[in-house]
MIFIPA-443248 format. One line per field, with one value per residue: residue in one letter; x, y, z of N, C-alpha, C, O in turn. Coordinates in steps of 0.001 Angstrom, whole numbers. Layout:
residues N
code: c(A ...)
n.xx: c(X ...)
n.yy: c(Y ...)
n.zz: c(Z ...)
ca.xx: c(X ...)
ca.yy: c(Y ...)
ca.zz: c(Z ...)
c.xx: c(X ...)
c.yy: c(Y ...)
c.zz: c(Z ...)
o.xx: c(X ...)
o.yy: c(Y ...)
o.zz: c(Z ...)
This chain:
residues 186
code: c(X X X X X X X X X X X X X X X X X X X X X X X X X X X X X X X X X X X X X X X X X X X X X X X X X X X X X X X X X X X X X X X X X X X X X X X X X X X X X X X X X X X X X X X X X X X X X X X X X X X X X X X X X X X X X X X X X X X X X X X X X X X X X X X X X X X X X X X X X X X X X X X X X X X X X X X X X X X X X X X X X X X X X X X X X X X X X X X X X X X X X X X X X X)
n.xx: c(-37436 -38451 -39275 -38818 -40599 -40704 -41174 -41985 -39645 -39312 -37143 -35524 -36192 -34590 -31902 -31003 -31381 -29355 -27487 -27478 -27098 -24381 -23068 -23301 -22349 -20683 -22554 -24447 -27448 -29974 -32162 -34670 -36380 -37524 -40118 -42854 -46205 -48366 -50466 -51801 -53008 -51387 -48856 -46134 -43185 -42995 -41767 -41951 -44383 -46396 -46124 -47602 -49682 -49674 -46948 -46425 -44168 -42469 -41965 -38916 -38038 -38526 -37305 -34200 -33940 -34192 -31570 -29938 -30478 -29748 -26623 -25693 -25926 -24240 -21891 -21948 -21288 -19003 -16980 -16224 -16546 -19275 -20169 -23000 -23272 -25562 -27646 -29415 -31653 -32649 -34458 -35400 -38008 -37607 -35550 -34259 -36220 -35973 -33366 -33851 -35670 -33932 -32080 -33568 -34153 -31762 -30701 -31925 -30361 -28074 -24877 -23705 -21772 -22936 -25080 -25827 -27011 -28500 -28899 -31654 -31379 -34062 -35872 -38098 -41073 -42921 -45795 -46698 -45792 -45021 -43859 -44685 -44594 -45718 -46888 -46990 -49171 -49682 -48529 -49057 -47195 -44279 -43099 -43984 -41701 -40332 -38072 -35362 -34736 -33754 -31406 -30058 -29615 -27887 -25155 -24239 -23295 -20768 -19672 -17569 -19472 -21070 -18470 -17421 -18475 -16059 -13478 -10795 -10563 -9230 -9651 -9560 -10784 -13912 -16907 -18564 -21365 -25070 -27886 -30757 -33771 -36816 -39709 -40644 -41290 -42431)
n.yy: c(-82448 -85960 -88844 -91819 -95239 -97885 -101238 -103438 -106237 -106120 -106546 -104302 -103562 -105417 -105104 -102615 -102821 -104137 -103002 -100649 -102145 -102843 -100128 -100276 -99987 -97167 -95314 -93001 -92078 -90019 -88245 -86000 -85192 -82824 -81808 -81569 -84039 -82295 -81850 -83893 -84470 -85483 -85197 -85455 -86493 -87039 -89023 -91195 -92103 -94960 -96534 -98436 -101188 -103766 -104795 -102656 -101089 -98238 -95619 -94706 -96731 -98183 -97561 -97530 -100024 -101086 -99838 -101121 -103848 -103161 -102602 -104836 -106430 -105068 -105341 -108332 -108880 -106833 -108095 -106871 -105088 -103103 -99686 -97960 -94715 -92767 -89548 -87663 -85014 -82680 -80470 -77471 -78146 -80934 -82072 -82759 -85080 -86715 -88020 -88706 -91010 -92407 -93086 -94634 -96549 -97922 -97496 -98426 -100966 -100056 -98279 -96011 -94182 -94159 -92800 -89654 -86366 -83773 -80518 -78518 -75106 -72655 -71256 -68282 -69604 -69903 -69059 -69884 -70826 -68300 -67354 -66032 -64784 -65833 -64863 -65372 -66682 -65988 -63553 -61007 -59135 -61281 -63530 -66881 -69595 -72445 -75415 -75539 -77266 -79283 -77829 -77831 -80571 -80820 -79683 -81818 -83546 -83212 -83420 -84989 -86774 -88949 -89303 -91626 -93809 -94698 -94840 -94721 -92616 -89896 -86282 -84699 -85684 -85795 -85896 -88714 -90147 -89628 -90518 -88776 -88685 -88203 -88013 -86433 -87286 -85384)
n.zz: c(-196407 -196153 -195001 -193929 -194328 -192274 -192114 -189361 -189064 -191369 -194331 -194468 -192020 -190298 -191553 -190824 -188371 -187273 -188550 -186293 -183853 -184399 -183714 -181456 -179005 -178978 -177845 -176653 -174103 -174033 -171882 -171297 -168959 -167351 -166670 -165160 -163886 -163912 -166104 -166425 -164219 -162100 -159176 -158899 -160305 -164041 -165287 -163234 -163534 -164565 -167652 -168887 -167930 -166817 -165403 -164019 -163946 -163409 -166049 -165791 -165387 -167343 -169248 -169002 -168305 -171225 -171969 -170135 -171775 -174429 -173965 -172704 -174855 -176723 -175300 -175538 -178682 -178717 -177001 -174880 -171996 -172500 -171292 -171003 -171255 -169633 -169723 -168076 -167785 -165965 -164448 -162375 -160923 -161020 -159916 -157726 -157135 -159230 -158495 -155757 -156870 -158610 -156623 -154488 -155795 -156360 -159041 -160933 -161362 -163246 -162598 -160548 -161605 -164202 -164998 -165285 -163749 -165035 -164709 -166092 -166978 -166688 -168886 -170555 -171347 -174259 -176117 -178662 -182061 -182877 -181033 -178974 -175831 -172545 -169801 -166396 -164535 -161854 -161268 -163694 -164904 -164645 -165967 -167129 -167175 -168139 -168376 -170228 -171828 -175069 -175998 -173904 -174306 -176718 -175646 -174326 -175895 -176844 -174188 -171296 -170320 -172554 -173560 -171824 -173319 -174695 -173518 -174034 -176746 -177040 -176471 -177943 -180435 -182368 -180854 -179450 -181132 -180050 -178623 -179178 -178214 -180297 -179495 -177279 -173150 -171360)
ca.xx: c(-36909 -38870 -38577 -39143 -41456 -40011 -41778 -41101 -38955 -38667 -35623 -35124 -35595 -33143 -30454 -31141 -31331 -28426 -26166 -27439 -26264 -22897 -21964 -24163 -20895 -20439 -23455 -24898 -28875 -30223 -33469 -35225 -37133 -37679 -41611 -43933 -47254 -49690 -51271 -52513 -53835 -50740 -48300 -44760 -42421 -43738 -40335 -42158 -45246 -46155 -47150 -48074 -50320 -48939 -46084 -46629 -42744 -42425 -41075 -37695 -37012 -39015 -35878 -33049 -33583 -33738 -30486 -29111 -30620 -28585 -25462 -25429 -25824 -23112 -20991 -21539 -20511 -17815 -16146 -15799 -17272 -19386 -20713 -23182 -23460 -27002 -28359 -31490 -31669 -33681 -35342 -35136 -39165 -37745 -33885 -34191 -37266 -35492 -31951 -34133 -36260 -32646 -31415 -34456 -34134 -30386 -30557 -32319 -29391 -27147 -24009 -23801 -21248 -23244 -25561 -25554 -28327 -28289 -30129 -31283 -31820 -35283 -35523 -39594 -42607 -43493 -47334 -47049 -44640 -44815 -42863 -45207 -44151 -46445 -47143 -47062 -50465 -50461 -47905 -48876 -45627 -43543 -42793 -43749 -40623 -40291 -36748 -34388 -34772 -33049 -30331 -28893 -28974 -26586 -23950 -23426 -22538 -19214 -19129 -17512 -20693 -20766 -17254 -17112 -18431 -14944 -12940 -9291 -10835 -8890 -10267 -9314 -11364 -15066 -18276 -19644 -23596 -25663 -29044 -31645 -35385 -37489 -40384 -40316 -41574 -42712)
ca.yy: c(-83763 -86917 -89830 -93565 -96005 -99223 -102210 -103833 -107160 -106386 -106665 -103230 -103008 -106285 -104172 -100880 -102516 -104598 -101546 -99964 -102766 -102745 -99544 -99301 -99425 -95647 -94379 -92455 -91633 -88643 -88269 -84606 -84870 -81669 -81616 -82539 -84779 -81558 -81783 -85944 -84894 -86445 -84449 -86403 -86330 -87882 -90629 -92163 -92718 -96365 -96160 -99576 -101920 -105263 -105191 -101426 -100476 -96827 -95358 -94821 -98318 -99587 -96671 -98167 -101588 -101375 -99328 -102260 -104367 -103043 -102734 -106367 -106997 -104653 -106491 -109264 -108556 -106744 -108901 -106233 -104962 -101729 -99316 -96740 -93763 -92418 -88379 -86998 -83506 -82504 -79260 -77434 -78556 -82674 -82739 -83581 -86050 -87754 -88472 -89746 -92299 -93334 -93808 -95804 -98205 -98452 -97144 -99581 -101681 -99202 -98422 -94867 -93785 -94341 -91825 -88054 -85947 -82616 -79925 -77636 -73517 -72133 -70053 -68170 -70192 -69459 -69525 -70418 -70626 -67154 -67148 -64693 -64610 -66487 -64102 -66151 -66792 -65524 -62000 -60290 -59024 -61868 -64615 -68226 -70138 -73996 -75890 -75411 -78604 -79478 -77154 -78566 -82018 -80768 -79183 -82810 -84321 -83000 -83589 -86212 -87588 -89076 -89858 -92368 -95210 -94914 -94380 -94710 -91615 -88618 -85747 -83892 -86354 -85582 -86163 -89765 -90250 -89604 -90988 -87864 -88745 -87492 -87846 -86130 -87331 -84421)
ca.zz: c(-196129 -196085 -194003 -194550 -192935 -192013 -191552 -188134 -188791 -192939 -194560 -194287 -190574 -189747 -191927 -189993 -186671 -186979 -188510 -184844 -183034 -184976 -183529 -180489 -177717 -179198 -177760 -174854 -174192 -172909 -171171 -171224 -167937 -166664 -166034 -163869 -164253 -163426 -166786 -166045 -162835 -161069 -158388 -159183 -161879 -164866 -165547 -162020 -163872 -165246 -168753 -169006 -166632 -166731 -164867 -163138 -163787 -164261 -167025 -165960 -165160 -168760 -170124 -168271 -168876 -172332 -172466 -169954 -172915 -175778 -173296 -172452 -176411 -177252 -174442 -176640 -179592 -178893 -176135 -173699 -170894 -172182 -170221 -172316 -170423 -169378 -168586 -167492 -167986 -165184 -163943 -160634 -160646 -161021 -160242 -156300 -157040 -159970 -157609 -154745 -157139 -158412 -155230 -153647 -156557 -157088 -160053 -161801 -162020 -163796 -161915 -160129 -162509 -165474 -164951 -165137 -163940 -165505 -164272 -166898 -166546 -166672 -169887 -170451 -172265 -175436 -176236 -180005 -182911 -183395 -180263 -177986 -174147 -171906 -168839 -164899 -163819 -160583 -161861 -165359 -164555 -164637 -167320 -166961 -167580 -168312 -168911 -171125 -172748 -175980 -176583 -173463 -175004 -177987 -175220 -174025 -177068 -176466 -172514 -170551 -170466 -173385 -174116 -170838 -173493 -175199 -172598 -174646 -177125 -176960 -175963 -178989 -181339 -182396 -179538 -180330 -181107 -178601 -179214 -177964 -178867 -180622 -178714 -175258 -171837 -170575)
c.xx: c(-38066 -38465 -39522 -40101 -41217 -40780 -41550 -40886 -38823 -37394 -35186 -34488 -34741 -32162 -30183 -30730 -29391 -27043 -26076 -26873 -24932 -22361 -22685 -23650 -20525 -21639 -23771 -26985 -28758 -31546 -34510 -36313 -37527 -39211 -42313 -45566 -48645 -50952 -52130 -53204 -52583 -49472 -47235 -44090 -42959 -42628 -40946 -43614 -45511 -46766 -47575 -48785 -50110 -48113 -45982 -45320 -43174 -41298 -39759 -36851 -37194 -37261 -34529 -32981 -33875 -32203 -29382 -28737 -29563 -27364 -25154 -25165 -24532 -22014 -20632 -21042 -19366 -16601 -15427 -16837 -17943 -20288 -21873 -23853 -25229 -27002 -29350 -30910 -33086 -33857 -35286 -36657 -38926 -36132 -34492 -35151 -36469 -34274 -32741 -34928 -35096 -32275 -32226 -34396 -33146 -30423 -31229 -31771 -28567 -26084 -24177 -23206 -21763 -24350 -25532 -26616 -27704 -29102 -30016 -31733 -33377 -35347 -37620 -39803 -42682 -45169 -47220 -45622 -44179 -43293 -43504 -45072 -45509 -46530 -47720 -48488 -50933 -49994 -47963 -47647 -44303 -43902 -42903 -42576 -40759 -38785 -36035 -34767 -33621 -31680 -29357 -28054 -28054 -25214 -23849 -23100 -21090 -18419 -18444 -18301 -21041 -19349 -16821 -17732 -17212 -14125 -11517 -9285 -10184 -9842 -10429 -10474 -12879 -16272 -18592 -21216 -23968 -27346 -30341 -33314 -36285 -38641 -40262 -41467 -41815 -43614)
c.yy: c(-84685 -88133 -91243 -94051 -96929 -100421 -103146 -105268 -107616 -106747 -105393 -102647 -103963 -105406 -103379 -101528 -102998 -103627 -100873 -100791 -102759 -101572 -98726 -99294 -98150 -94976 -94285 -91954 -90577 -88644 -86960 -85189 -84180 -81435 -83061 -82877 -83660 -81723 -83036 -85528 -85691 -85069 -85074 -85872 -87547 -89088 -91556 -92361 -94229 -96074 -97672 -100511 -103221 -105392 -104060 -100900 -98794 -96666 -95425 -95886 -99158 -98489 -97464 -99489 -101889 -100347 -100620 -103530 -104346 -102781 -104173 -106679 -106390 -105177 -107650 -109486 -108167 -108097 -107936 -105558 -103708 -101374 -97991 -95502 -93082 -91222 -88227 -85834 -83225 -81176 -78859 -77887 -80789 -82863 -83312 -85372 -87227 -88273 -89135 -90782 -93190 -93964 -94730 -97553 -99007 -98242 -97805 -100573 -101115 -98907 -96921 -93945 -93558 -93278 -90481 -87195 -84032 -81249 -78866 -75974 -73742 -70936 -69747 -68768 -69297 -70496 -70239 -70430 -69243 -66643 -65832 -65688 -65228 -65717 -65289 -65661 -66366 -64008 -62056 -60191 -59687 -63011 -65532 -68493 -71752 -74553 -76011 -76468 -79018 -78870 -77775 -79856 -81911 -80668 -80618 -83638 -84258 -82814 -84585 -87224 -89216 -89686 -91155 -93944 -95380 -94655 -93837 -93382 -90583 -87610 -84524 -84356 -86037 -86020 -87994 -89324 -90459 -89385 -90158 -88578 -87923 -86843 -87723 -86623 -86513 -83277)
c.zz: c(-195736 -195529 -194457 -193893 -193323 -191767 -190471 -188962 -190586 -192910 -193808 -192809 -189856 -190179 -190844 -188799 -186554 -187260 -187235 -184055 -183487 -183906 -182011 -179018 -177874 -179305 -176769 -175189 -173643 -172925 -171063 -170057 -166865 -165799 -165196 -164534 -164290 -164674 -166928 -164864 -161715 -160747 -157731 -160338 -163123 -165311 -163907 -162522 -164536 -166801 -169451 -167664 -166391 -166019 -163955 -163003 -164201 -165460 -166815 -165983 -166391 -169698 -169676 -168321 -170230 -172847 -171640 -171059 -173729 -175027 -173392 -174342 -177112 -176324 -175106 -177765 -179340 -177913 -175147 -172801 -171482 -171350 -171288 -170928 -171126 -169078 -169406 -167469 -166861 -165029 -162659 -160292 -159879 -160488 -158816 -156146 -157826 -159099 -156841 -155436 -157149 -157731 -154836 -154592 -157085 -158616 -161208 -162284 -162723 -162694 -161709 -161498 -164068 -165886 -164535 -165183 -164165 -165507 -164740 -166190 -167354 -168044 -170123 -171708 -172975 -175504 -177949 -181057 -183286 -182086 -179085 -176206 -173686 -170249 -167331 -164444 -162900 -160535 -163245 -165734 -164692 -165426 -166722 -167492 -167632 -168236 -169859 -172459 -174059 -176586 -175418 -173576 -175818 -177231 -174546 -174958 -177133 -174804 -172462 -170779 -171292 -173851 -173213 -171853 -174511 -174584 -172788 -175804 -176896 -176953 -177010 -179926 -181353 -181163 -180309 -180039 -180158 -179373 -178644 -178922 -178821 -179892 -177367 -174106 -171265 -171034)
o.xx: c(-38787 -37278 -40549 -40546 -41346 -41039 -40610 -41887 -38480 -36680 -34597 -33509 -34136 -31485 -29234 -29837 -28488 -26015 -24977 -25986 -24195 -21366 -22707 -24240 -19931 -21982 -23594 -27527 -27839 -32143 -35472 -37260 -37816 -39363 -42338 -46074 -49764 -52144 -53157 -54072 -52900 -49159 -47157 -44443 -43224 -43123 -40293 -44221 -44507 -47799 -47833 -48327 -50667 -48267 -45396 -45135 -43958 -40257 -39172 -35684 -36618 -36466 -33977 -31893 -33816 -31903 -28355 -27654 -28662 -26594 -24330 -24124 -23863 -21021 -19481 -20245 -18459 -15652 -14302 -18026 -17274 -21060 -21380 -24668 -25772 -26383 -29855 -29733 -34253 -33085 -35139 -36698 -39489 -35588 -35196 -34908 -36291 -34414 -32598 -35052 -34896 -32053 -31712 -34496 -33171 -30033 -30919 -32183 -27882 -26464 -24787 -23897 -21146 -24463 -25193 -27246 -26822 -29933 -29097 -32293 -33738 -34802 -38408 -39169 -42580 -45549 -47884 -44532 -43135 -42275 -42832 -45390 -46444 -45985 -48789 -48817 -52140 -50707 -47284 -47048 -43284 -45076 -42217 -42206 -41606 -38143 -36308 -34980 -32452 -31033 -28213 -26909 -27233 -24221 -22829 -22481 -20358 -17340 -18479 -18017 -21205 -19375 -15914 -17546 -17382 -13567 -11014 -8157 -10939 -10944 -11242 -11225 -13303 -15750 -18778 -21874 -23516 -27803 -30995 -33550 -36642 -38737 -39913 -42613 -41359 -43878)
o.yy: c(-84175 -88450 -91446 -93461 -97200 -100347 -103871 -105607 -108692 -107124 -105418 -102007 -103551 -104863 -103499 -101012 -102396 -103498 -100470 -100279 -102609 -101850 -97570 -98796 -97726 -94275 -95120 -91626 -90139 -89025 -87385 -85749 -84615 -81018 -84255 -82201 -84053 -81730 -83014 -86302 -86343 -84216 -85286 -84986 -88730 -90145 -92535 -92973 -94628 -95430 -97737 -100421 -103631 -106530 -104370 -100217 -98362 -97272 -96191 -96081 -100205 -98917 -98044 -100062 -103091 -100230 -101039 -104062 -105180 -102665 -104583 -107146 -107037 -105477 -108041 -110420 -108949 -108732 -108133 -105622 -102762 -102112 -97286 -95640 -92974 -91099 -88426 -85660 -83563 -80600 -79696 -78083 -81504 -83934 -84322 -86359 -88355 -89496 -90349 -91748 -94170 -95170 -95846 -98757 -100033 -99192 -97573 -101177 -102063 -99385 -96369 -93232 -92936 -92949 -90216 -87045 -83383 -81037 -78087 -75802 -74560 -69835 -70672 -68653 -68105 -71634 -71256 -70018 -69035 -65962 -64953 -66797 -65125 -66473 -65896 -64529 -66212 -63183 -62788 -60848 -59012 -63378 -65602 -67697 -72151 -73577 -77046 -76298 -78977 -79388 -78159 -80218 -82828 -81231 -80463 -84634 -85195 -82384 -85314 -88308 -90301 -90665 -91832 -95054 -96332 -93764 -92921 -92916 -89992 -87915 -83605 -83443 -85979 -86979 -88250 -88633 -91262 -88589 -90689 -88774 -87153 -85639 -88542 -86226 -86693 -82353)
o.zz: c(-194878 -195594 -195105 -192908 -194517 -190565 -190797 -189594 -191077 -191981 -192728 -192424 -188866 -189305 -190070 -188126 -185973 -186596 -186853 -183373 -182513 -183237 -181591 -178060 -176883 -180258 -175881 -176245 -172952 -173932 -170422 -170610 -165750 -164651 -164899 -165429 -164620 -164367 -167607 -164462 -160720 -161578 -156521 -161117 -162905 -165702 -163546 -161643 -165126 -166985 -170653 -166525 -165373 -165575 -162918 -161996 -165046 -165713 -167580 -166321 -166689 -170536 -170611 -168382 -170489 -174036 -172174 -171299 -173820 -175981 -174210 -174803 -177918 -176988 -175301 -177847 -179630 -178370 -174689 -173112 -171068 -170738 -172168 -170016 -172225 -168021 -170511 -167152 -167055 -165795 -161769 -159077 -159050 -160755 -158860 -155452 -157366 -159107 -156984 -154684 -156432 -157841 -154767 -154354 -157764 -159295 -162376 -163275 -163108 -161625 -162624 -162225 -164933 -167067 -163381 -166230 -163602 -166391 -164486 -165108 -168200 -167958 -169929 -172757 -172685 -175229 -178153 -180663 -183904 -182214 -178547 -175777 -174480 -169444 -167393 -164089 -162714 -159963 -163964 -166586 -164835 -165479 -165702 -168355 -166834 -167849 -170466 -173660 -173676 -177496 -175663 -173308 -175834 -177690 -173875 -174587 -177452 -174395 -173454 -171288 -170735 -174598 -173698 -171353 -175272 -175225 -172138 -175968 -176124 -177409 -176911 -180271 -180199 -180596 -181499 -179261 -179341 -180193 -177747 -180114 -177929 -179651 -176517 -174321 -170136 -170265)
């Protein structure tokens, strides 16, 4: 499979974007932020890093206000109030850290409800594609482990989670899109 490349503000990518805004009240994000900054030299969770110097926001707040972004826009369009539901998949390394940034900053303007922090299991590091075990640094003996990551993003496609930006949806009816990215944070 082969994939396109778009030109920012072609035809192509007005079509594209605007088909995303069409149907972008039936969608939820999800966040994979399980790790921590150790490999930068920094001793935090890496969603509290800034990755820009202009304005010194951290990441989670440049994430959250562009999902307020396309909320407010899908508000508009449709003519109702939506709400697009937000999780973080966190780590027992980042869950406590990520809840208290939340909290100190109100969420970034997101409403309590709108976010869901999800704190994944520990499954062992793999060293390569081959898939060889990664042995704990300080015990031969015992398996490094990392976070789960991605497989837990699929089991909320069909959570609650997720279904809270259609709220009238039956519960019977398919998961809506849930927008996971590609590129991870961590």
């Amino acid at each position: 499979m082969q994939g396109n490349t778009i030109q920012y503000g072609s035809e192509d990518f007005l079509r594209m974007e605007e088909a995303g805004l069409g149907v972008s009240h039936q969608v939820g994000f999800v966040l994979v932020a399980g790790g921590l900054g150790e490999r930068l030299g920094y001793n935090g969770i890496k969603i509290s890093l800034s990755p820009e110097i202009t304005t010194g926001r951290c990441y989670i707040q440049l994430y959250i206000e562009s999902i307020l972004a396309l909320q407010r826009e899908a508000s508009r369009r449709t003519g109702t109030d939506v709400v697009i539901p937000f999780a973080i998949m966190t780590s027992g390394d980042t869950h406590a850290r990520t809840a208290k940034l939340l909290a100190d900053s109100s969420n970034f303007g997101m409403v309590a409800d709108q976010i869901t922090l999800l704190q994944q299991e520990k499954v062992a590091s793999l060293a390569d594609e081959d898939a060889h075990l990664v042995a704990d640094k300080e015990d031969p003996y015992k398996l490094e482990t990392k976070p789960h990551g991605y497989v837990g993003g699929r089991a909320l496609r069909s959570t609650r989670t997720t279904r809270r930006a259609a709220p009238r949806q039956p519960l019977s009816s398919p998961p809506l899109p849930t927008y996971i990215p590609r590129a991870r944070f961590i």
